[in-house]
N, C-alpha and C positions, 0 to 999 in steps of 0.2 A: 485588498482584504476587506471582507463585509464587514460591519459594524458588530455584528452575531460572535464572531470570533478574536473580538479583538483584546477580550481580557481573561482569554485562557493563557497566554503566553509567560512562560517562567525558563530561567536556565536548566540547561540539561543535565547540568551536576548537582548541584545545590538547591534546584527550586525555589530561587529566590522571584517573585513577581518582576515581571518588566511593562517596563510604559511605554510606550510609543514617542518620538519624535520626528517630525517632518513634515511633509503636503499630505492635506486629507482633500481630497473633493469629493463632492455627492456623498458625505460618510465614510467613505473608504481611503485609506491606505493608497499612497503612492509612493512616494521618495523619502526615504528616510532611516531612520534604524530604532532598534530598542536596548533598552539599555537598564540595570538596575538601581535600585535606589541608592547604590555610594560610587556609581558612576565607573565601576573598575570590568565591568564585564557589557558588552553588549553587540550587536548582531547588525549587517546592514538589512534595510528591505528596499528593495530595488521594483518598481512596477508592481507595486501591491504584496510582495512575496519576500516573506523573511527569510535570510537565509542564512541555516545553522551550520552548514555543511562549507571546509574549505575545497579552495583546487581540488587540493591531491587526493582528497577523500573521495571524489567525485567523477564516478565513472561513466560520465558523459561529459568529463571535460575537454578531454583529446578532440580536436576537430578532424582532426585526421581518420580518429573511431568512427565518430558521429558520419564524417564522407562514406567510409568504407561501409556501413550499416546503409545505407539510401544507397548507395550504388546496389549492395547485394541484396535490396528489396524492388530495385528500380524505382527508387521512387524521389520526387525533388524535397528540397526540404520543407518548402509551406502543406506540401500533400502528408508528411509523417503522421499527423494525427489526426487529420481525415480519415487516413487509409485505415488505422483501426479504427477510430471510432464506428465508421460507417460500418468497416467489418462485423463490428459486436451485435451493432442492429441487424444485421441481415445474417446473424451465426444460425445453421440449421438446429442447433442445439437450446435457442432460446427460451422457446416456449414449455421446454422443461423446469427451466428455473424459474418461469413468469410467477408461481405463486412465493416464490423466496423473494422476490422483489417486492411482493407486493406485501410479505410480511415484512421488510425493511421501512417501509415507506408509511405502511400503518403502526410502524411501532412510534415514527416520527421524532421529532428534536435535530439537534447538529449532531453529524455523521464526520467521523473521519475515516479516510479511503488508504489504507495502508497498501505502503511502497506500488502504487499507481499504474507505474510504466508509463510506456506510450495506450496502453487501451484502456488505462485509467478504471479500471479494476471493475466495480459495480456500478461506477458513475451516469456511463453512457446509457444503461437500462435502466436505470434510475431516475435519470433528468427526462428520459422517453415517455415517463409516465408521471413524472410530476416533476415540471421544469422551474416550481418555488423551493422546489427540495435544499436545504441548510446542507454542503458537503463538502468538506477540507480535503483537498487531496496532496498526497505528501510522496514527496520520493529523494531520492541521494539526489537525481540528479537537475543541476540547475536549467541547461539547455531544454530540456525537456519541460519540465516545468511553466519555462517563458512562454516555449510553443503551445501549450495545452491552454495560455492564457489568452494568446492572442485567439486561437479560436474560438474559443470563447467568445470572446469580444464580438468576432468576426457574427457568429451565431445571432447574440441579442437577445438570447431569452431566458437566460438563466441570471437571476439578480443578485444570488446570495452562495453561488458558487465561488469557491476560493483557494490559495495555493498555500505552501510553505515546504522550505526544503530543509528537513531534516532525519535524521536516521531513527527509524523506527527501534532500536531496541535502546535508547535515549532520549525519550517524545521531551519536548520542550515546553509540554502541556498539563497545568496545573491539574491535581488528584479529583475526581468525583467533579467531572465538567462537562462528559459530554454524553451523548442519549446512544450512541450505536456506532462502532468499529467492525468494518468491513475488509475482509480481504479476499481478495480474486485469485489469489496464485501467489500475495504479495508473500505471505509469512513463509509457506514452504521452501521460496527459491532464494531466501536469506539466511546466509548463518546467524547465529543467534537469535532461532526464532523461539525458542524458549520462552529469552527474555524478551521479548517483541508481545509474549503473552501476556506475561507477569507487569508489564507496562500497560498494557491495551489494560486488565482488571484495574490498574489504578487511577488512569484518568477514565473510569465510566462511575456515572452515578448510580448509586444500587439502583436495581431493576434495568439498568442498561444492559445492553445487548451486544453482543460477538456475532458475527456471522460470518462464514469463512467457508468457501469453494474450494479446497486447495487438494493436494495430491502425495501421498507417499509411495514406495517404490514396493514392487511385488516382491515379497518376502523369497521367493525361491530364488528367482532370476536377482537377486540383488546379491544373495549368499556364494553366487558360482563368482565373484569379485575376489580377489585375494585377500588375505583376511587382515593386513593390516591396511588395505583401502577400506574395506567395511569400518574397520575400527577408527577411521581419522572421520570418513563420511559420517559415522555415530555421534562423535565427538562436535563434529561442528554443524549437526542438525541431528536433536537428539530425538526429534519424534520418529525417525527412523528406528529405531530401537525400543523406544517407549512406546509410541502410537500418541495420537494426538488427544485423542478422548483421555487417558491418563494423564497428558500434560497441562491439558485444563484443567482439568478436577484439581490435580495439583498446585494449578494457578490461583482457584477459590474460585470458580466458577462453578455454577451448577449446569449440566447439559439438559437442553430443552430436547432437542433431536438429533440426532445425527444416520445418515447414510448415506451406505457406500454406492457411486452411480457404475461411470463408467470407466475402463480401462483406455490408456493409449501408450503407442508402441515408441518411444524418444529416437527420433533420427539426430542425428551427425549437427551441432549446431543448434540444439533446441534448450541445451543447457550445461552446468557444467559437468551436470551426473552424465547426460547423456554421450559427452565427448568422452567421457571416463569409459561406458561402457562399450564405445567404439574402439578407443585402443584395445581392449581386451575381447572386441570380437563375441561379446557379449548383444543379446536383444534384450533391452532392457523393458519392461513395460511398467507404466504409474499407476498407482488405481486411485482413482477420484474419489472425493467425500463431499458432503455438504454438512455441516454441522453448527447449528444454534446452542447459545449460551448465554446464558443469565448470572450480572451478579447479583446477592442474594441482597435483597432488601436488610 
């Protein structure tokens, strides 16, 4: 953990500040945990990476998942986040978002990367083009995580890249901290992205920044669904129903930009709406957004 982010960190319920305890070298975070000031709550950090998230909440814990995932990609496990990151640089679709990066990059400050994955959300085209870039990246899962660390490592050129495993609609990151929250696909494919929004408005400092690639499902092909799966899918991702531009405004966001790109058609396995709309023999298709957001000074 870089020295940049090392005193945004407070509990997830209460927001109470946490301090660090354990091996620092070269400024950063190694073995240790954080803890608050009456000692009754606190977190390990294991290789630089706090970790808010237990076992069972953590769907990347199963090794058995994690096998069956690289088996059905072919891929060994040190290759998993090569194989995307390398993918992201070389996506045909790049050079359309190159000026959305580069308005990330010039709005500048610490960036956190909401719910990450394995392709690490905006990171990769990010550090592509400025490898001093300040970028927290966060996701449920721990294995994951590690992996994204050691390449890291592996790489050497990113100094103030950093991790932490916690659940985005309960950031464990004190209020008006940080310059820009980015999401790739993270907010859409979580339930409770609502709140995942209404969190992202509380730790940016006014005039900070939202910027979000994400996707909701085509209004027609979504309604041929039965209407008490429309109604549950509503309920636990409500921008389905709302739209996303109403859920920010909502949130106290001002929109700088927003639009709609491109459509794609979800096969068997892409997600969990997608599985949904294979039982039902349904083609399901998403239409992409890209939308910036401001909070108000």
């Amino acid at each position: 953990m870089h020295k940049c982010f090392q005193d945004i960190f407070v509990s997830p319920a209460e927001k109470e500040p946490l301090r660090y305890e354990g091996v620092i070298e070269d400024d950063r975070w190694t073995d240790g945990r954080l803890l608050n000031e009456s000692g009754n709550f606190s977190v390990p950090v294991e290789n630089g990476i706090p970790l808010f998230v237990s076992p069972e909440k953590d769907p990347w814990a199963d090794r058995t998942n994690q096998g069956n995932t690289l088996a059905r990609m072919g891929l060994a496990e040190d290759n998993f986040i090569p194989f995307h990151f390398e993918g992201l640089l070389e996506w045909p679709e790049r050079g359309r978002y190159d000026y959305w990066i580069q308005g990330i990059i010039a709005h500048g400050g610490k960036i956190l990367e909401l719910a990450c994955g394995p392709g690490g959300g905006f990171a990769p085209l990010i550090l592509d083009d400025n490898p001093q870039a300040f970028i927290l990246l966060c996701d449920l899962g721990r294995w994951l995580l590690h992996k994204w660390r050691l390449f890291s490592e592996s790489k050497k050129r990113w100094p103030h890249l950093s991790f932490a495993q916690f659940d985005v609609t309960r950031l464990p990151i004190k209020s008006n901290s940080l310059e820009a929250v980015d999401s790739f696909g993270g907010i859409s494919n979580i339930n409770g992205g609502a709140i995942a929004l209404l969190e992202s408005y509380r730790i940016l400092k006014p005039d900070g920044r939202l910027f979000m690639v994400d996707a909701t499902p085509v209004t027609g092909q979504f309604e041929a669904l039965p209407m008490q799966v429309q109604a549950e899918i509503r309920h636990n991702f409500p921008a389905v129903g709302k739209g996303y531009e109403k859920l920010i405004t909502e949130a106290g966001f001002e929109i700088i930009d927003f639009e709609e790109t491109n459509r794609y058609t979800l096969k068997h396995g892409d997600s969990e709406l997608a599985d949904i709309a294979a039982k039902y023999q349904i083609e399901m298709q998403i239409q992409f957004f890209n939308l910036e957001a401001k909070k108000p000074l």
